[in-house]
C-alpha positions as CSV (number, residue, x, y, z in Angstrom):
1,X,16.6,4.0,-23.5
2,X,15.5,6.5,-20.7
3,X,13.5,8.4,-23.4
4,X,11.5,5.6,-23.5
5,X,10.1,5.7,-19.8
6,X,7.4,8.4,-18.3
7,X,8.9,7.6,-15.0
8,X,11.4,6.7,-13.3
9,X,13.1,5.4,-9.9
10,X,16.5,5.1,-9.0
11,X,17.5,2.9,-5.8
12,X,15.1,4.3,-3.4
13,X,15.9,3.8,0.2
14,X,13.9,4.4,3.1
15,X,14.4,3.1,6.9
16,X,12.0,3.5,9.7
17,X,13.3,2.5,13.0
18,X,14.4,-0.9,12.9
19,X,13.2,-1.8,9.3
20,X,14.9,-1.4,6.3
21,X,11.6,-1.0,4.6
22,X,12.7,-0.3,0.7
23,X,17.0,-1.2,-0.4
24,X,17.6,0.3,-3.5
25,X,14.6,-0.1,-5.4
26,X,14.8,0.6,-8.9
27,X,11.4,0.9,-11.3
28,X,10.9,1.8,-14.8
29,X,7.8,3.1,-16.1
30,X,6.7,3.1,-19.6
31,X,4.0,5.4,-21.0
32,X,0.2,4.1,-22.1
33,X,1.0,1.1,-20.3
34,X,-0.6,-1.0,-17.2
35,X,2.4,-1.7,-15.2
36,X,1.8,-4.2,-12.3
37,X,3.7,-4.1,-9.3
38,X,3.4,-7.6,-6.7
39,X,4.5,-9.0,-3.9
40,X,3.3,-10.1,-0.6
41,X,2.4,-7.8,2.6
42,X,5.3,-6.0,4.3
43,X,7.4,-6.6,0.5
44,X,7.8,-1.9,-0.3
45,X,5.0,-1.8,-2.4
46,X,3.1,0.8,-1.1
47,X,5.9,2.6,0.4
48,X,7.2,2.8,-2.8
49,X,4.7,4.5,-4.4
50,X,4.5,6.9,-1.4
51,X,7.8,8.1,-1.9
52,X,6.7,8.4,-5.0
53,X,3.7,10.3,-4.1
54,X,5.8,12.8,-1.7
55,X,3.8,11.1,1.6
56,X,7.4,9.3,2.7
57,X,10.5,11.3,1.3
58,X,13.3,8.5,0.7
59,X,16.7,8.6,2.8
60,X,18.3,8.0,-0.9
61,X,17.9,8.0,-4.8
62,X,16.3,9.7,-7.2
63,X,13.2,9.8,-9.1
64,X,13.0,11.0,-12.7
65,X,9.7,12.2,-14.3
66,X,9.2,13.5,-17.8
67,X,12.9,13.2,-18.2
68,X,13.3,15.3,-15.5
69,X,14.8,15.2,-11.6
70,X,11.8,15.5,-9.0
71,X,11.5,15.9,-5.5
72,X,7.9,15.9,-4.1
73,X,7.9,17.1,-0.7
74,X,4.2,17.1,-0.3
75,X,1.1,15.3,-2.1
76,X,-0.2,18.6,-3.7
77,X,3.9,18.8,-5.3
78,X,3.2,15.4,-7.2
79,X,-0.2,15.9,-7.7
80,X,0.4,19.7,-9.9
81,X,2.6,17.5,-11.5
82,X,1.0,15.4,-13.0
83,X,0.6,11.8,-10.1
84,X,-2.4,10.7,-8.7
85,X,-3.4,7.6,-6.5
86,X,-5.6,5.9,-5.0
87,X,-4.6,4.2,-1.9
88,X,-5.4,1.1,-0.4
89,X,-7.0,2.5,2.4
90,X,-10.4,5.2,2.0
91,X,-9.4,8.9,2.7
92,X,-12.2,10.3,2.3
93,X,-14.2,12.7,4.8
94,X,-16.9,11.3,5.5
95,X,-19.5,14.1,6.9
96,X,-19.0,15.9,3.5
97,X,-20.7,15.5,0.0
98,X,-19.0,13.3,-3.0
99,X,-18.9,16.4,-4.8
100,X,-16.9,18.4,-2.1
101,X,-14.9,15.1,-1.4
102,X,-14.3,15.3,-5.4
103,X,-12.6,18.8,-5.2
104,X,-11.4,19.6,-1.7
105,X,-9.0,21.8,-1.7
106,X,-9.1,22.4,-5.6
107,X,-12.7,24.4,-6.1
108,X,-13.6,26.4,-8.8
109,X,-13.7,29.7,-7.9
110,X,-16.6,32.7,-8.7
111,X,-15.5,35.5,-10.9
112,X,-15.8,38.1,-8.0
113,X,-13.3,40.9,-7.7
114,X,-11.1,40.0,-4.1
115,X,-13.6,37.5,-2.5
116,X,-12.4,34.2,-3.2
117,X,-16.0,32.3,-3.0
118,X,-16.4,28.6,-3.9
119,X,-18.5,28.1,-7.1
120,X,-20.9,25.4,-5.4
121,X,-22.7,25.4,-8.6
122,X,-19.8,24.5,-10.4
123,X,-18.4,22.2,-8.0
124,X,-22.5,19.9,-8.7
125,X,-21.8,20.2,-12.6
126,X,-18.1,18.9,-12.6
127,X,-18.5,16.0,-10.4
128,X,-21.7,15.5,-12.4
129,X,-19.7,15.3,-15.5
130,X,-17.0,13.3,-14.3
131,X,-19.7,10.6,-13.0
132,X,-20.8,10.7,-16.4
133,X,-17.7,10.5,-18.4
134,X,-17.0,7.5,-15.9
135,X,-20.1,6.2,-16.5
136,X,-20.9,6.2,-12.4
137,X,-24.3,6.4,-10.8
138,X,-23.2,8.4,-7.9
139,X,-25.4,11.2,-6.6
140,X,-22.5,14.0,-6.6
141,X,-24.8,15.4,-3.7
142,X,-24.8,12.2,-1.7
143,X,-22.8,12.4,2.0
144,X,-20.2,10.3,1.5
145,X,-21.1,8.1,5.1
146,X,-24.1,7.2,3.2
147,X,-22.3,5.2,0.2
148,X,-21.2,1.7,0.3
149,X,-17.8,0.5,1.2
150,X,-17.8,-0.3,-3.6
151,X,-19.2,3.3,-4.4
152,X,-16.6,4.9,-2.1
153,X,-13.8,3.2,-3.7
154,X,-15.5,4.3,-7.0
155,X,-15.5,8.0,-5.9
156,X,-11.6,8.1,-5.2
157,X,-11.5,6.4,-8.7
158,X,-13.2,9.3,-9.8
159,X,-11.1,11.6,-8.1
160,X,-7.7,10.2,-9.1
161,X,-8.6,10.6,-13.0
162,X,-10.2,14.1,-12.2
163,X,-6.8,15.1,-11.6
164,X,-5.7,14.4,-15.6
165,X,-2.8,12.9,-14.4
166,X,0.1,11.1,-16.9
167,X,0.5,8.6,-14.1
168,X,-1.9,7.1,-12.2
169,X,-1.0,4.9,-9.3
170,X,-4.3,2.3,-8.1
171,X,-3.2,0.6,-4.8
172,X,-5.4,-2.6,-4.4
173,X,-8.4,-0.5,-6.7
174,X,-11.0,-3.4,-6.6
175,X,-10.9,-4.9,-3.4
176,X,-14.1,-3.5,-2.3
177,X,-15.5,-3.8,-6.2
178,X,-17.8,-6.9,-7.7
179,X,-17.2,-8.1,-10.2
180,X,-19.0,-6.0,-12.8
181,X,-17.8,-2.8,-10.9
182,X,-14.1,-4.6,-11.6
183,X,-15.2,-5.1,-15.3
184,X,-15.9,-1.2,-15.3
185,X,-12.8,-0.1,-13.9
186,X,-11.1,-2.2,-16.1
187,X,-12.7,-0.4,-18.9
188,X,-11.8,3.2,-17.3
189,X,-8.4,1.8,-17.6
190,X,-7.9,1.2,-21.1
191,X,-9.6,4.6,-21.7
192,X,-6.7,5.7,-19.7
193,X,-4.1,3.8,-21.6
194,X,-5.9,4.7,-24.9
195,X,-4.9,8.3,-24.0
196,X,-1.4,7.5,-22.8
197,X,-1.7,7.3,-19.3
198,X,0.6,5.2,-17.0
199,X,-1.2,2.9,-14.7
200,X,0.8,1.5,-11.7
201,X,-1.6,-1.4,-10.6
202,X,-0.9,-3.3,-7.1
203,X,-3.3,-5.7,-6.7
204,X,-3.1,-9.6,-4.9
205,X,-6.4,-11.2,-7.1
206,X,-3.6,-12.6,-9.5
207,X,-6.3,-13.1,-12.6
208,X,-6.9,-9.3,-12.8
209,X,-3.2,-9.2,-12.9
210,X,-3.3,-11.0,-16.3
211,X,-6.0,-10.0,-17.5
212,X,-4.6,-5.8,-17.4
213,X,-1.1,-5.8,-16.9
214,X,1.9,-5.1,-19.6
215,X,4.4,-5.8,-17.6
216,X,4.6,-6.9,-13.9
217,X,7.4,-6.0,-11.2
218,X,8.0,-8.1,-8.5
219,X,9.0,-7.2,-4.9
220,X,10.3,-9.1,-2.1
221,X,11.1,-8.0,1.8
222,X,11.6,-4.6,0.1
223,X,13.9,-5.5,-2.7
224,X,13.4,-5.8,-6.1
225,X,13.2,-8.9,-7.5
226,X,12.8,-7.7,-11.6
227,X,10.5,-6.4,-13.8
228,X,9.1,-9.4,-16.7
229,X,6.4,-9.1,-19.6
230,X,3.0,-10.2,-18.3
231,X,2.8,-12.7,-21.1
232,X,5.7,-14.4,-20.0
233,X,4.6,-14.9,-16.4
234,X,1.6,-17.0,-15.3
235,X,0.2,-18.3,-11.6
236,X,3.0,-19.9,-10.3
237,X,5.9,-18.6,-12.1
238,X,4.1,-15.0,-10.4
239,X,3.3,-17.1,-7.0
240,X,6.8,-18.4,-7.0
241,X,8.5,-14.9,-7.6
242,X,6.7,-13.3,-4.6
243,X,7.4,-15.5,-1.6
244,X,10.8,-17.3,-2.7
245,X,9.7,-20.6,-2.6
246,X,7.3,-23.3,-4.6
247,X,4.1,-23.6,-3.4
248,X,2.0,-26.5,-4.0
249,X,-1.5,-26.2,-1.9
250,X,-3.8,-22.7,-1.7
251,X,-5.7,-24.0,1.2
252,X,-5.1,-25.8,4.3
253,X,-6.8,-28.8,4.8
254,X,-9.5,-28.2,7.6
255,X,-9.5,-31.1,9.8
256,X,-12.2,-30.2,12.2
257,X,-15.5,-31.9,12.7
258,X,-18.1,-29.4,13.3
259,X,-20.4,-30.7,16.4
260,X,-23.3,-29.2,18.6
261,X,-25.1,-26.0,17.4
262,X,-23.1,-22.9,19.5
263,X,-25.3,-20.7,17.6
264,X,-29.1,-20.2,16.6
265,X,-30.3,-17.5,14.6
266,X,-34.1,-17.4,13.8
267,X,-36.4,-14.8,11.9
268,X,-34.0,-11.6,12.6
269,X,-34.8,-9.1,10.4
270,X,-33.4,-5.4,10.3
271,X,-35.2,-2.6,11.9
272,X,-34.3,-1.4,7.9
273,X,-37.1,-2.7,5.5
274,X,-34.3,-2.8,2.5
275,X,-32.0,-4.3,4.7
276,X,-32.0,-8.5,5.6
277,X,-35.5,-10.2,6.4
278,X,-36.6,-13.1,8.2
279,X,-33.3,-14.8,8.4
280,X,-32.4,-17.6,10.1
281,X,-29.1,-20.2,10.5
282,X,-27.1,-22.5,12.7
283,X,-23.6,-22.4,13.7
284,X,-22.2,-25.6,14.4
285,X,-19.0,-25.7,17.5
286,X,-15.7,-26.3,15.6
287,X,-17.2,-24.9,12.1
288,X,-16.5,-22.3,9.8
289,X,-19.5,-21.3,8.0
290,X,-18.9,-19.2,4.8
291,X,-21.3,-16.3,4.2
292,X,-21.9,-15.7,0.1
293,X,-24.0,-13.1,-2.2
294,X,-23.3,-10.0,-4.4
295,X,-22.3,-6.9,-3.0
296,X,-25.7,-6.1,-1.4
297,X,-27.1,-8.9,0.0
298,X,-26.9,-7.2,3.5
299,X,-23.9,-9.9,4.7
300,X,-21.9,-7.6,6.5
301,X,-25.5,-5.5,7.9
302,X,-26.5,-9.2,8.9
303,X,-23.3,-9.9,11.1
304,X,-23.2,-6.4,12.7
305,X,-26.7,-7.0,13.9
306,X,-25.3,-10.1,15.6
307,X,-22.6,-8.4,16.8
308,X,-25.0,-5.2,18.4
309,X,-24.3,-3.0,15.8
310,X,-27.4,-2.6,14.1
311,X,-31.2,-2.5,15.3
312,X,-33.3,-5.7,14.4
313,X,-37.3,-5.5,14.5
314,X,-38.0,-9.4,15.2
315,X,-35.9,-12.5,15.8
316,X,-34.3,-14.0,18.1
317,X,-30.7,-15.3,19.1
318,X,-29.6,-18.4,20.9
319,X,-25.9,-19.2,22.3
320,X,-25.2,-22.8,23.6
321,X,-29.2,-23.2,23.5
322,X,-29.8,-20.2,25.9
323,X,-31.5,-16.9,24.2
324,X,-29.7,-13.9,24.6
325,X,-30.0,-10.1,24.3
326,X,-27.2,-8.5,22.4
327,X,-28.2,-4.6,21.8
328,X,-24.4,-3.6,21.8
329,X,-20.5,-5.1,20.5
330,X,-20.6,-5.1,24.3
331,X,-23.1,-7.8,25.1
332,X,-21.5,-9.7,21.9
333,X,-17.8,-9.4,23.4
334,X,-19.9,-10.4,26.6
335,X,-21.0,-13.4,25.1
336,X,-18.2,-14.8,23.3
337,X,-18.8,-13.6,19.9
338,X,-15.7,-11.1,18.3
339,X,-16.3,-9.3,15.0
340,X,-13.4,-8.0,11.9
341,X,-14.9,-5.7,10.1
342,X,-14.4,-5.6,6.1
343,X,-13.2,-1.7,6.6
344,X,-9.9,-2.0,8.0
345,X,-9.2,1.3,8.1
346,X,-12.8,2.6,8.6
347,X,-13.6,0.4,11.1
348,X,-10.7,-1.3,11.9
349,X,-7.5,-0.2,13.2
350,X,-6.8,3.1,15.0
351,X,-4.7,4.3,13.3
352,X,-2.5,6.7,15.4
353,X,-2.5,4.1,18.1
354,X,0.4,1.6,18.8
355,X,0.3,-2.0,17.8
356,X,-0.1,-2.9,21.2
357,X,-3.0,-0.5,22.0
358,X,-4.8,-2.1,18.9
359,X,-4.5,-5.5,20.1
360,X,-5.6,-4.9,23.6
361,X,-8.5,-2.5,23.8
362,X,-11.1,-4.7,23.5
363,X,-9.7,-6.9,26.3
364,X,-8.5,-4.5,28.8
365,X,-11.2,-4.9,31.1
366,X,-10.0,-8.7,32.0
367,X,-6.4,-7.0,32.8
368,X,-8.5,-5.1,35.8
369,X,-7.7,-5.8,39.6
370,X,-10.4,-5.3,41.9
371,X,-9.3,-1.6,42.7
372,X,-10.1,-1.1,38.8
373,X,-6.2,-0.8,37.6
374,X,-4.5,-2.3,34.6
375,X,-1.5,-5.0,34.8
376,X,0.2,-3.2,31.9
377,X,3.0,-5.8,32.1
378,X,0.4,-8.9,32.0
379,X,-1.6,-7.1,28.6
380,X,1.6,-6.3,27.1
381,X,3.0,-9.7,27.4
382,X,0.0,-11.4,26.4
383,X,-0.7,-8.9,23.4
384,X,3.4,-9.6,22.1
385,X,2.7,-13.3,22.5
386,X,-0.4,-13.2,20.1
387,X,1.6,-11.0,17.7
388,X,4.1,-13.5,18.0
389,X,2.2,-16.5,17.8
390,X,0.4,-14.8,14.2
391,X,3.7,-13.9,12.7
392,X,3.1,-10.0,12.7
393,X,5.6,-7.8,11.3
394,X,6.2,-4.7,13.2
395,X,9.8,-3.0,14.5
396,X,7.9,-3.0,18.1
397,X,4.2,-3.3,19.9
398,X,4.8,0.7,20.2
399,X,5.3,1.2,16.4
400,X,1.7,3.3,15.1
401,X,-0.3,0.8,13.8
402,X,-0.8,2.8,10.3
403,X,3.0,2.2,9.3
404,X,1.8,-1.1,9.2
405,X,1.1,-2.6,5.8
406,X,-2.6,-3.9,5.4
407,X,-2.0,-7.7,6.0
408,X,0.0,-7.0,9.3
409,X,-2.8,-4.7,10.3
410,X,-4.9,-7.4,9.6
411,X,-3.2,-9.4,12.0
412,X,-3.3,-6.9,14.5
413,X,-7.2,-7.0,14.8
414,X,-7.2,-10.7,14.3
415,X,-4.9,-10.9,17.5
416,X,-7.4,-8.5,19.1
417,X,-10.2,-10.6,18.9
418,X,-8.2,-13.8,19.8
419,X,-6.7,-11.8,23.1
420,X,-10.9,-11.4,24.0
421,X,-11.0,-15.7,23.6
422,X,-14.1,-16.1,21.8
423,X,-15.8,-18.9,21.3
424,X,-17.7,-17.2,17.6
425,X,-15.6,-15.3,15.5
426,X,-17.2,-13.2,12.7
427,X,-15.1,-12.5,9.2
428,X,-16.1,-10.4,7.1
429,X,-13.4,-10.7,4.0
430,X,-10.9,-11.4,6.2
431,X,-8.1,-11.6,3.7
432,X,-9.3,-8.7,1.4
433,X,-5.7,-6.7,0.4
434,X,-3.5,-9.4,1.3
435,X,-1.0,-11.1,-0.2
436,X,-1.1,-15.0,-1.2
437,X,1.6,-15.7,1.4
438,X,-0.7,-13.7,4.3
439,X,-4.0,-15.4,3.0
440,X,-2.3,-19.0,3.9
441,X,-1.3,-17.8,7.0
442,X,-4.5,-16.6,8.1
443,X,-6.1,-19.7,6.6
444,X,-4.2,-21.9,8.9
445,X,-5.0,-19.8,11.8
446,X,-8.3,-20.2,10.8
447,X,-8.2,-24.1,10.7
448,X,-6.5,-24.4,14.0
449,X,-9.1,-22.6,15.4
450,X,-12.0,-24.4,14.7
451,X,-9.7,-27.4,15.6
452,X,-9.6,-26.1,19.2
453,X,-13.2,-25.9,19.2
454,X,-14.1,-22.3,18.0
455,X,-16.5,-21.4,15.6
456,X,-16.2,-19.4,12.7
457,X,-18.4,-17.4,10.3
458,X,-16.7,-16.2,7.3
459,X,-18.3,-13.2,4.8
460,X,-16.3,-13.6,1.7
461,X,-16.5,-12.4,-1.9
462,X,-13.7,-14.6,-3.2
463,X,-15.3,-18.0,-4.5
464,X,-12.6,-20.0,-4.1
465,X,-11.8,-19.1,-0.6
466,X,-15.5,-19.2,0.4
467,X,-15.4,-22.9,-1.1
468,X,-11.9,-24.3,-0.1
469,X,-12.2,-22.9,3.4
470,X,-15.7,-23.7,4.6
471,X,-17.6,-26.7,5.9
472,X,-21.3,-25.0,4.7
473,X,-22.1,-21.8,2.7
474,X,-25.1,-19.7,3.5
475,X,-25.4,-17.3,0.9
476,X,-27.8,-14.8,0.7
477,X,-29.7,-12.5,-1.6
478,X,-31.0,-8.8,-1.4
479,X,-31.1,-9.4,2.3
480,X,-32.7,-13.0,2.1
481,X,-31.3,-16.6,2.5
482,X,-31.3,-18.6,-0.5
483,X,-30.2,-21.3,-0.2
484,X,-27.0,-23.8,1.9
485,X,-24.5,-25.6,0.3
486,X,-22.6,-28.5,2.0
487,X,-19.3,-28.9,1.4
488,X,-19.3,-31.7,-1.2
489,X,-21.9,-29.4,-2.8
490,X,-19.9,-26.1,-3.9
491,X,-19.0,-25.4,-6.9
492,X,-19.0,-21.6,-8.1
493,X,-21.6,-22.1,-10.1
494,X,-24.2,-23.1,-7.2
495,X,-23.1,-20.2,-5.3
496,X,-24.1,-17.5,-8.1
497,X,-27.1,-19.7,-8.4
498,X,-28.0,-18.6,-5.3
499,X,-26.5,-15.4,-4.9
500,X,-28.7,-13.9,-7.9
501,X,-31.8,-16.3,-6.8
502,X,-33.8,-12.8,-6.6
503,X,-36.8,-12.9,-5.0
């Protein structure tokens, strides 16, 4: 019965230009439950929930809330109503406090007769007390450029149940989180549910999914495919759902034989004292070398160093046995080396650019005649055929990259690096947010590159995709190598031996 539901959607339709990117969806949302919605990249999930969240307003349908007709035409509508959510991708502001982050826009007020003046005071003590109720360590006062990529994500946490919304949507919630941060939010959850809360939960790490969900929804190339108990679902069943077909093998099988050293890294350590120390690895031609540790261990500070982001006191680098100086992304591009970043949309993509300025601007400078001008037609052909080749979805290359979902975006700077030909690609969680269908993909592109003799280093905090995809893990410890593992030598449990080996 409709009573029975919190919320409600009725065959929500919304087309951009040559995408019919939701076809009458329908979904039904019950009350102090965890309601999972799946499916792969590109399937309507997140547009969904923006139509929901009055960011897209739907070309038809309806959406019923506390037995009521809504229309959101803004965020704040659905917001004073009584939705929050946290999206996939960090909206924060970055050169402002958690605390002002917290309540932007919402501020308490001081009692003083026609001056509307921000109670900064206030402002300290609620977010203090939210932190606390959340049971966060998170200095309210702390500039939000300063946190990690996991305390971020916790802060919009934070901010989404600040709101004391009856609906709470979490769009990929934990894929910044370890795993004791995940255990945390899980716990904020059930305080949630406890109270009668809705939770709409997209995530693709299919064990949370089981482990939180009610009932699970599952979308396809923006239909709905039907809404099931959780209990009556399990890996494949959920697997099978998503992509339409049976699939039999999570990994590709890596054929390549890694050969020569390409790449010699010896005692670099961090111009940082708390950052990595006296490290020091090969990279072997035609090998993927996987990168574990806790969030923390410096992984992604180690690789940015490499690629001229970050200062290092000591150390040195060699390419092909020749030292080199790399003091900027640059020198890196310079000497074959590409980098995706684990912040997609921090670091990543620009957003209000097209698909095919994405792809091309860290190549343009090979597109240059002598008298310094661009063959647009040569970059644009060569930019559609890596799109092409990687299976991207997008209406055109002149489509803004950010009505993109995450794993085509994630192409999109995959092709970017592959337009540049490098010789060492560095990936730091390079399927984080996508979908099972996407992660094989990108696997496979993986493989066949190391088969044409590329080398790749691989940051990843998934343990089976660190293990089924590489040839040797180097994992790493508060900004320390620990220890390598061969392939034939790991297991999960060897790689958080290492990974909490603290010295």
């Amino acid at each position: 019965m409709a009573e029975e539901y919190i919320l409600q959607m009725k065959e929500i339709t919304k087309q951009f230009p040559g995408v019919l990117a939701l076809n009458k969806v329908s979904l039904n949302i019950r009350p102090g439950t965890v309601h999972a919605l799946m499916g792969e990249n590109g399937a309507g999930k997140s547009t969904l929930m923006k139509c929901l969240f009055g960011i897209y307003h739907p070309d038809s349908g309806s959406i019923v809330f506390h037995g009521k007709p809504v229309k959101f035409s803004s965020v704040k509508n659905a917001l004073d109503a009584g939705i929050s959510m946290i999206q996939q991708e960090l909206s924060n502001v970055p050169y402002r406090t958690v605390a002002e982050n917290t309540w932007m826009g919402r501020e308490p007020l001081l009692a003083a007769k026609g001056l509307r003046i921000i109670d900064h005071k206030k402002v300290i003590q609620d977010t203090q007390a939210l932190m606390k109720e959340l049971d966060m360590e998170i200095d309210p006062n702390a500039m939000m450029s300063s946190l990690s990529i996991s305390q971020q994500q916790g802060c919009e946490i934070a901010k989404a149940v600040s709101y004391g919304a009856s609906v709470v949507v979490m769009d990929e919630p934990t894929s910044s989180l370890s795993e004791k941060e995940v255990e945390h939010l899980f716990k904020i959850i059930n305080d949630l549910r406890q109270k009668n809360v809705a939770i709409i939960y997209i995530s693709h790490r299919m064990n949370e999914i089981f482990q939180i969900a009610d009932e699970i929804s599952v979308m396809r190339d923006g239909e709905m495919i039907g809404t099931y108990p959780a209990k009556e679902l399990d890996n494949d069943k959920l697997i099978n759902l998503m992509i339409g077909r049976v699939t039999t093998q999570q990994f590709p099988e890596v054929t390549a034989v890694p050969g020569e050293v390409c790449l010699s890294v010896t005692h670099l350590s961090s111009i940082n004292p708390r950052s990595f120390q006296d490290v020091s690895f090969e990279l072997h031609k035609s090998e993927i070398l996987g990168v574990g540790g806790l969030i923390g261990a410096q992984r992604s500070e180690l690789m940015e160093a490499i690629f001229g982001l970050r200062s290092v006191v000591s150390g040195e680098i060699h390419i092909n046995g020749k030292k080199v100086s790399i003091r900027s992304p640059k020198d890196a591009i310079k000497h074959g080396i590409g980098l995706i970043t684990e912040d997609r949309r921090g670091t990543g993509i620009f957003p209000l650019m097209s698909v095919l300025s994405n792809t091309s601007i860290a190549s343009l400078e090979k597109y240059r005649s002598k008298m310094r001008l661009i063959n647009h037609k040569g970059v644009s052909k060569d930019a559609s055929d890596v799109n092409t080749s990687l299976r991207t979805k997008t209406a055109s290359m002149q489509t803004e990259i950010q009505n993109l979902s995450g794993g085509n975006q994630q192409k999109v700077i995959l092709a970017r690096w592959l337009m540049t030909a490098p010789d060492i690609l560095i990936m730091d969680e390079p399927t984080r947010g996508i979908d099972v269908g996407a992660k094989y993909e990108i696997y496979t592109i993986m493989a066949e590159l190391v088969k044409q003799g590329k080398s790749i280093i691989m940051i990843s905090s998934e343990l089976p995709e660190l293990i089924g995809m590489s040839h040797r893990i180097m994992v790493l410890c508060n900004g320390k190598v620990t220890g390598f593992l061969k392939q034939n030598e790991a297991t999960q449990e060897a790689v958080m031996r290492f990974a909490t080996q603290f010295s």
